[in-house]
TIKOLDREN-438440 format. One record per atom (N, C-alpha, C, O): residue in three letters; x, y, z. Coordinates in steps of 0.05 Angstrom, whole numbers, plus 5000, padded with zeros to 4 digits. Example, Ala and Ser with C-alpha at 12.3 -4.5 7.8 and 13.67 -1.06 7.14 Angstrom:
2
Ala526448865156;Ala524649105156;Ala526449345156;Ala528549345169;Ser525749555142;Ser527349795143;Ser525850015157;Ser526850235161;
END
This chain:
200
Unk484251985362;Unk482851735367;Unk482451585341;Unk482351695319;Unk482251275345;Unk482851145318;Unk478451245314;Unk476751335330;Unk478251145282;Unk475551155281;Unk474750865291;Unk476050655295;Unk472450905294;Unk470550665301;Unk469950475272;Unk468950565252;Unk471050165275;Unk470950015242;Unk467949815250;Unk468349595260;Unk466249875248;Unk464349635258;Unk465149385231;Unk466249405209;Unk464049185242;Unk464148965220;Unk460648845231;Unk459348825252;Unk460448785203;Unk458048635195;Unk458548345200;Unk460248255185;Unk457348175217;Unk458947955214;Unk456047675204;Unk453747655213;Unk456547585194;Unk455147325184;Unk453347195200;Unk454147145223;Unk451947145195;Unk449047075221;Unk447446795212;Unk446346675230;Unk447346655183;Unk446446605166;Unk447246505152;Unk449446565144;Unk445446225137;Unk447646105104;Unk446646445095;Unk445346635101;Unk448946275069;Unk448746485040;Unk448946295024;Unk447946405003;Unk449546045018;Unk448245944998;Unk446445674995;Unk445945565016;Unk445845594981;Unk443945374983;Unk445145114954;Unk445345144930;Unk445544914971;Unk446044694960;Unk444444634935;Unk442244744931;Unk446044414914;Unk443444234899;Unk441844174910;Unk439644214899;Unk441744064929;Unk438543924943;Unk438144084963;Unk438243954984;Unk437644384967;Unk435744574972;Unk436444575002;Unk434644565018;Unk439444575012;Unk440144515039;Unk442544845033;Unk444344925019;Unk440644905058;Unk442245175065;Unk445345185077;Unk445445115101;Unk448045265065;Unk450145235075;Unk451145525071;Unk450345695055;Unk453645545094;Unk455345785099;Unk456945775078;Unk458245565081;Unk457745895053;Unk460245865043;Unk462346165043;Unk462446355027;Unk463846115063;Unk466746305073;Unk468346415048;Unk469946595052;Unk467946335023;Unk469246555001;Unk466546584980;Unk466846504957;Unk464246674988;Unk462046804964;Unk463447094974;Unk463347174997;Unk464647214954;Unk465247464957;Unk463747714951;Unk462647764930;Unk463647894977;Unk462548214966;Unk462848274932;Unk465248244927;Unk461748314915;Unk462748384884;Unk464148604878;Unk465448654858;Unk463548814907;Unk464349104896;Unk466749094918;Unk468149274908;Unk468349004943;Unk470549004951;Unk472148754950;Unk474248704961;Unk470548594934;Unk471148254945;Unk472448204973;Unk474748144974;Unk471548224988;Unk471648155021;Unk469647875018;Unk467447845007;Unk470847735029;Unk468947485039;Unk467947545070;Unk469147665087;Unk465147415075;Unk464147445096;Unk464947325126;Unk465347085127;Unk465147495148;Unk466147355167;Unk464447285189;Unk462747465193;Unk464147015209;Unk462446865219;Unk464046865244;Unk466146735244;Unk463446965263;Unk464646945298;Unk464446615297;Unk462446475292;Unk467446515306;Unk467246295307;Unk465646065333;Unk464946115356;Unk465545875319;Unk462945805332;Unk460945715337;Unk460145535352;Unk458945985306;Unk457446075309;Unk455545845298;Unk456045755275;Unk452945735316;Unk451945405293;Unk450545525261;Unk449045715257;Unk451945285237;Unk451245305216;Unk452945435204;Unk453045405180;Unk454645585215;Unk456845725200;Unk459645675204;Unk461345855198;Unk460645385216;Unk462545385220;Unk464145305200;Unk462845205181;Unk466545305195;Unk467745295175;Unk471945275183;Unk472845325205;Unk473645195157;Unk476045205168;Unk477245405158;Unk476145575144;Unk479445405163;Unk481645725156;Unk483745565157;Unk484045405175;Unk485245605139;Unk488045505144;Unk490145625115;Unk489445805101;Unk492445495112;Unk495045625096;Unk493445375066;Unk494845515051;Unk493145315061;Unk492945065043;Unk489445175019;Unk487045165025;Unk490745244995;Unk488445394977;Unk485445224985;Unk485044984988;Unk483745424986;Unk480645404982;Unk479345434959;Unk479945624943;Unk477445254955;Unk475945304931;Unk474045594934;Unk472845664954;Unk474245724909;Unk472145944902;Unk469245934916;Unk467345874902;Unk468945984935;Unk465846014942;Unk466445764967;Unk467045814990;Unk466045554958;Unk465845344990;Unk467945415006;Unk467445445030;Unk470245444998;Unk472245455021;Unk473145195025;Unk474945175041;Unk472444995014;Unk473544675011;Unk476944714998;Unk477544894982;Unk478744495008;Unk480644495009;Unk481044464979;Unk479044344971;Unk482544514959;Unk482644534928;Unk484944454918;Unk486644564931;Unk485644334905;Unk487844274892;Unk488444334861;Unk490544324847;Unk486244384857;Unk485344564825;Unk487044804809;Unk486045024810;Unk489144764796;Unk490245034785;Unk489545224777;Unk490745434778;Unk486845164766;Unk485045304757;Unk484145524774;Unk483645754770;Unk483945374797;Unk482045434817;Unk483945654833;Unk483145854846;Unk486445574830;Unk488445714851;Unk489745964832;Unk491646084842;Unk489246014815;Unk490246184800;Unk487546434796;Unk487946674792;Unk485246304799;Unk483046414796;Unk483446574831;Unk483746814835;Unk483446454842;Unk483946554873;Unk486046784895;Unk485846924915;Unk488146694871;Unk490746894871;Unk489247214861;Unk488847434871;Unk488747064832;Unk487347404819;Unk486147454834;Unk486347694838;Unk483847324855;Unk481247514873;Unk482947604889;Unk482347834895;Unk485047524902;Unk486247614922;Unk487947894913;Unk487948094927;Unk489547874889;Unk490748104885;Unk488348384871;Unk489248604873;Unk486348374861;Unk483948484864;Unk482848634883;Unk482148874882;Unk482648454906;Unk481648594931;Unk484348744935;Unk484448974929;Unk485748654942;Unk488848894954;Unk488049234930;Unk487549464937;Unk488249144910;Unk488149414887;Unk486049494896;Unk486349734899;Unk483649434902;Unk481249554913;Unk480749784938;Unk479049944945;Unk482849694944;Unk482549834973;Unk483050114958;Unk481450274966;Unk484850214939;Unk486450414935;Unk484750654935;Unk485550894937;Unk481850524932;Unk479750784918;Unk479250894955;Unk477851094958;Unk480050794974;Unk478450835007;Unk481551015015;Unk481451175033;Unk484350965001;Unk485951095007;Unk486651385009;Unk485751434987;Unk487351585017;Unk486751935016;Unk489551944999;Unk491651815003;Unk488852134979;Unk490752154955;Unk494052234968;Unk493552384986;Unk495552204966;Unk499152344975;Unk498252554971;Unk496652604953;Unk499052734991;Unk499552944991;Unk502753124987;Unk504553014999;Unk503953384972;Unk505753524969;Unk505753684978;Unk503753824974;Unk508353815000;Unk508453995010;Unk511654134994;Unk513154034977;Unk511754355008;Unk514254564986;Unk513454684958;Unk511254734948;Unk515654704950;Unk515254754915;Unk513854524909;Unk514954314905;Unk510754554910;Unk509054384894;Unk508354424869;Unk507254244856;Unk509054694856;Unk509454724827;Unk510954754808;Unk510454744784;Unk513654804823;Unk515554744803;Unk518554674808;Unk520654704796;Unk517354504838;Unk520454344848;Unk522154214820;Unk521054154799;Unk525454174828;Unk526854114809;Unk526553764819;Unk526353574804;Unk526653744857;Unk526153504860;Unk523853394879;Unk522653564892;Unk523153164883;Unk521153044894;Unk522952934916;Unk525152854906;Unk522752884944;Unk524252724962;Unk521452594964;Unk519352684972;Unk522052354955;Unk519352094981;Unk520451945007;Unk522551825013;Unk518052005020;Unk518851795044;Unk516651675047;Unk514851675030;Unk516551565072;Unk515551325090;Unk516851345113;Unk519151425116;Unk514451245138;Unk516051145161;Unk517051375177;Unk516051595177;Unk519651275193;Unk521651445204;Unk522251645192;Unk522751855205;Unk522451655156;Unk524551845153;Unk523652235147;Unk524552435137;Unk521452115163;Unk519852405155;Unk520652645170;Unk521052845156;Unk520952675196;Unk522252905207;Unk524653035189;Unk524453265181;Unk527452855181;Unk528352885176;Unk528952985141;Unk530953115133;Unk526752905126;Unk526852995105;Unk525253215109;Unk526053385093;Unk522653355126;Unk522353575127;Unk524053835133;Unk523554045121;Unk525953805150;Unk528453945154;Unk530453915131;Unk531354145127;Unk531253775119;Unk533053735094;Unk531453915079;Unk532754105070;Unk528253905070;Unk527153995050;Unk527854325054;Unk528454495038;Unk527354345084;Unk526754735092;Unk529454725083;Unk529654775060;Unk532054665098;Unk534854765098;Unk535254825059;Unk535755045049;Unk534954565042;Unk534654685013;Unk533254845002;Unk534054924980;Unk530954955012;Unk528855145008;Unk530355405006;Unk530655544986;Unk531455455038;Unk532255695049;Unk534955775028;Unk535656005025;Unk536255535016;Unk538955654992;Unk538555604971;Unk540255544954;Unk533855614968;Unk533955814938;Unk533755564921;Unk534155614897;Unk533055244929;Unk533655034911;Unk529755014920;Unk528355054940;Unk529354934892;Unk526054874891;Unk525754554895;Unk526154384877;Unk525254504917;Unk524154224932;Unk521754154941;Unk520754314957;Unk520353934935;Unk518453874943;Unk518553564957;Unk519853394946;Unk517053494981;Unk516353264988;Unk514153134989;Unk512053264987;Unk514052854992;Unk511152814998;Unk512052475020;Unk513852315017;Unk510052475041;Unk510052215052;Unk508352015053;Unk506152055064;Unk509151785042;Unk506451535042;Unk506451505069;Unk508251575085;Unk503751365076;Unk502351195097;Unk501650935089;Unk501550725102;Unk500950975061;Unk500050705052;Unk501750605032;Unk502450725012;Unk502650295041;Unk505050295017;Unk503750015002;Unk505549884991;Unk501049915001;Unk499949624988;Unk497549664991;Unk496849595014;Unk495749764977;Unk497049904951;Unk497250134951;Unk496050244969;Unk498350274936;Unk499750604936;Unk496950764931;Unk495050664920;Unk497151114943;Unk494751204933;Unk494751204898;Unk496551204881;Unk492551204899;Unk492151304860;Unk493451594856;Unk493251704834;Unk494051644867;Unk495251914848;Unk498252004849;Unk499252184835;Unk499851794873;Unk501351734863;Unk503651674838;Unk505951734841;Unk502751594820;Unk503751614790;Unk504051884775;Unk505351934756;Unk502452054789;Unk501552304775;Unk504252444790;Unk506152564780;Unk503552374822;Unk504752594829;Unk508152534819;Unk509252704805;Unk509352334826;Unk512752284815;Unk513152394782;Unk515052544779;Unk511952344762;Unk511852484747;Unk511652694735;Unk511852734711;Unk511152894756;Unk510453174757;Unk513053274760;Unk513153514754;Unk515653154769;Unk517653214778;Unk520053144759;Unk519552924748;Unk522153224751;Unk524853174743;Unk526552944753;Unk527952774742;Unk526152984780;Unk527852824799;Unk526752754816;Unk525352934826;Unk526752434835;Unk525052354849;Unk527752314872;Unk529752414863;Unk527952194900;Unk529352154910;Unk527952004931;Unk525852094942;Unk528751834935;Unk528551584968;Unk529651554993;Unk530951344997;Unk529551705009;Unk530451685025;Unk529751375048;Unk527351335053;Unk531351235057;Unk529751015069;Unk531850845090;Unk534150795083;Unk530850795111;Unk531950665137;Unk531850365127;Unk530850205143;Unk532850265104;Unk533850005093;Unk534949965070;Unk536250155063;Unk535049795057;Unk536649715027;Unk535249925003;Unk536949954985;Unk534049995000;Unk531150154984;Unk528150004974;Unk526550014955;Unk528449894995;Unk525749724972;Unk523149884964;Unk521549834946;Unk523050074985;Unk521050284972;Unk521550384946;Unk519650404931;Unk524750474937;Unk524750604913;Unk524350324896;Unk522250324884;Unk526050104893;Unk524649904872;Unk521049864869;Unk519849824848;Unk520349874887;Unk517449764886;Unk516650074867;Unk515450014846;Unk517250454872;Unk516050564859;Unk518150484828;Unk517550384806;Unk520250574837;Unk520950414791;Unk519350224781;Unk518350284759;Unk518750034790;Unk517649814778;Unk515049854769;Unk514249784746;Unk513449994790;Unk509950094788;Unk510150264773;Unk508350264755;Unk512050474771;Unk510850684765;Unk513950754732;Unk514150974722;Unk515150604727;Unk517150654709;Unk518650864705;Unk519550954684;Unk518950974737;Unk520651294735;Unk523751294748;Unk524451084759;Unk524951434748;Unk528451424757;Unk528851514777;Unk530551694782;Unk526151334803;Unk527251544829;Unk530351374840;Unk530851134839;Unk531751534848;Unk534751454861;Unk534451484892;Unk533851674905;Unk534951294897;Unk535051194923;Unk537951324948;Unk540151404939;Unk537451324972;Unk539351364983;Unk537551235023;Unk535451285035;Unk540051065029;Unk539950895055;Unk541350935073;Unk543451075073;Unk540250815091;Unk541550835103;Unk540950575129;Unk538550525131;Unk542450425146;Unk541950235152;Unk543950255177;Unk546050145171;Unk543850365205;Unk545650285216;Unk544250395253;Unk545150465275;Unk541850345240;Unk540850335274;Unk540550645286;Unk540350665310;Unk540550885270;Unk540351165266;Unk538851325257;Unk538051165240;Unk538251425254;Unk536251545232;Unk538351785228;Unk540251865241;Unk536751885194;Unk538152055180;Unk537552275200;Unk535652295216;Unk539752425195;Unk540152725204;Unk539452945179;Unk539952905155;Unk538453115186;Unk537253435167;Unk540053345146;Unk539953275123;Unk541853385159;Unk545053535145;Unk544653325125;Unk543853395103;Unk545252975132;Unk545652755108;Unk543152755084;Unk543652715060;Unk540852795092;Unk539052905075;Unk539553155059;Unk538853115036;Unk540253355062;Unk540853655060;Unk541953535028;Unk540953525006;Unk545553405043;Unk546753385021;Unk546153185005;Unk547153204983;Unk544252935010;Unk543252764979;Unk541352954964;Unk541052904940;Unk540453094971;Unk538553254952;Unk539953414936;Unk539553384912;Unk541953644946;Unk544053724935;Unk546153584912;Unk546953684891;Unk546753324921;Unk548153214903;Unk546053174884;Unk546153324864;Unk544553054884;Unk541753034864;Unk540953294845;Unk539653284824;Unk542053494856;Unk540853724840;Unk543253824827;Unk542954034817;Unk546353694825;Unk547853714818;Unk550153994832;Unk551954134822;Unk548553964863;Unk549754214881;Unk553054084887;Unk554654214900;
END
């Protein structure tokens, strides 16, 4: 069962004008998740717009300010990194202490790299995996864990953009391997990228 998310929702101004006139403003942000407050639409005194076109810091007025929009970008990429602390750390399964490689996944490709991982296990090759859930932003420990390893590997049902996004974050040499044709990997095609990877 999913958990229960209640939301707090806006009842009320939150801020008060120069001349002492109580208004809703739609981006005064939480300080500690920066979430801005949300108002069932509607609701009198709190209505307000939403749309694609930048808002000013706090009113939510339409902005044209660089200043303003660059200031806004950062709150926004802020809150995304924030979340990371509510994320449950990656977990490693296999040789979690002294695999030669790391297989990552995501998504689909998890059955299949669990069977790749046992079939290399069983001929004596020290493998470890681990699978994200959360890919924006990554758990925090993350960094720790690909580094813990010699060899990282990607397995992925597209071009790899999973493995670029971890090179880039994390400055390590995981090598990618795709696949793209409406299939998912099989134990065996897994089996042997890990193998070739381990120089089998």
């Amino acid at each position: 069962t999913l958990p229960d998310i209640s939301v707090s929702f806006a009842t009320e101004p939150n801020h008060t004008d120069a001349d002492g006139n109580a208004e809703f403003w739609p981006y005064l942000r939480d300080p500690d998740t920066l979430a801005r407050p949300w108002a069932i639409p509607g609701t009198p005194g709190l209505m307000h717009r939403i749309g694609g076109i930048e808002k000013e810091d706090g009113s939510g007025n339409i902005s044209y300010d660089p200043a303003n929009h660059e200031r806004m970008v950062h709150l926004r990429a802020n809150k995304i990194a924030g979340i990371a602390g509510d994320i449950p750390p990656v977990r490693v399964e296999g040789d979690v202490d002294d695999a030669d490689i790391l297989v990552l996944g995501w998504g689909s490709t998890w059955g299949a790299i669990g069977a790749a991982m046992d079939r290399c296990r069983s001929r004596g090759e020290k493998v470890a995996r681990a699978h994200l859930v959360h890919l924006n932003p990554f758990p925090t420990n993350l960094g720790d864990v690909l580094r813990k390893y010699p060899r990282v590997l990607v397995p992925e049902m597209n071009l790899g953009q999973l493995s670029k996004m971890v090179r880039a974050e994390y400055l390590i040499d995981a090598h990618s391997v795709t696949k793209v044709q409406g299939v998912p990997f099989t134990a065996s095609e897994l089996e042997a990228a890990v193998l070739k990877e381990l120089g089998q």
